[in-house]
N, C-alpha and C positions, 0 to 999 in steps of 0.2 A: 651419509647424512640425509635424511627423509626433510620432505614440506616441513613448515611450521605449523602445529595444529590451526585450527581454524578457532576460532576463542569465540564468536560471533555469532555461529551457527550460519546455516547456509543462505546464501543472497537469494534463493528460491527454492520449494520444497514440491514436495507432490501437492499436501495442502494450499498452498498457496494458489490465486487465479491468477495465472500470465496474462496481464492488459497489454495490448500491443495500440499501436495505431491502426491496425485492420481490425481489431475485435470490439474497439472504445464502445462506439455508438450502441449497438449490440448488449455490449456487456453491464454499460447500466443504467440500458432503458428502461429497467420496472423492477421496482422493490428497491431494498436497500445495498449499498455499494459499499466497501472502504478500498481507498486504493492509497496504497505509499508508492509516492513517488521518489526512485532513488538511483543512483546510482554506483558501479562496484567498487570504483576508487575514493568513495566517500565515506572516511571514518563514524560519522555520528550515523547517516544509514546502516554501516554493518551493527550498531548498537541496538537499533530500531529491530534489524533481520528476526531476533526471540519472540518479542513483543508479538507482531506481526502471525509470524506462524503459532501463538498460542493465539491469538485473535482468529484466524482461519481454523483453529480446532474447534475450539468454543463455540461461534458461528456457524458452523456447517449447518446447511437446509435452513438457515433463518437469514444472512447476510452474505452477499460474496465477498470474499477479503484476499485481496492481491496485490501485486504490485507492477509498478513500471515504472522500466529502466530508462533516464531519461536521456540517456545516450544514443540509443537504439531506436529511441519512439519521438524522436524531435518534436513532430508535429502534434501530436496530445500534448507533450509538456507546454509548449507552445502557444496553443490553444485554451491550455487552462492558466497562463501567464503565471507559471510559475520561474522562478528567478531563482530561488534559493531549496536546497533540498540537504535533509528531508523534508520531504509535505508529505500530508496524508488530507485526502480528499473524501466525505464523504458526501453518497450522492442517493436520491430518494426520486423514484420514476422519473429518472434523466436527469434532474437538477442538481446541482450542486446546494448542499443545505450546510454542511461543515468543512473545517481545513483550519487544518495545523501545519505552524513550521518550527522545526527543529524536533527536537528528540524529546515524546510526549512519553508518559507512564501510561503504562496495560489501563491501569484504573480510570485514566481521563478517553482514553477511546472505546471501552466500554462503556462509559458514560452516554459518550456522546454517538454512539452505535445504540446505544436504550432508548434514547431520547426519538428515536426517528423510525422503530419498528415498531 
């Protein structure tokens, strides 16, 4: 008997930007950012995982869009006093300008990734 499929799609893709705590500052100092913050053993994130990576296709050369794992990266999650996840954070020449928690529709972080490029 094999795995059980993955129904979810992948917790990270090629598309997708790895945010770590070594890459944060770096990563969205200038232009626009979305980052989910999530974690693997977190049902409503693996629901988010689609969303996510059609957003990093869409986006490509206009926004970076990734994620971080808020297991592995304590100290970002930390730092952006996130408590509950999914979040998704977006950010505009290092600032934080948006954030979501819980599990938002393609169409509301489109939105609000328009709003800010």
């Amino acid at each position: 008997m094999g795995a059980a499929p993955n129904l979810y799609g992948p917790a990270m893709s090629e598309h997708t930007f790895p945010y770590s705590d070594a890459n944060f500052d770096d990563s969205v100092r200038s232009g626009v950012a979305l980052m989910d913050l999530y974690a693997d053993w977190c049902g409503p994130c693996k629901l988010m995982a689609p969303t996510i990576e059609k957003l990093a296709l869409s986006y490509a050369g206009k926004a970076r869009v990734g994620k971080l794992n808020v297991d592995d990266n304590q100290l970002t999650a930390g730092r952006l006093g996130v408590s509950s996840i999914p979040t998704v954070v977006i950010f505009k020449d290092g600032r934080e300008v948006e954030r979501f928690v819980g599990v938002k529709s393609e169409q509301a972080l489109k939105d609000a990734l328009n709003r800010h490029l």
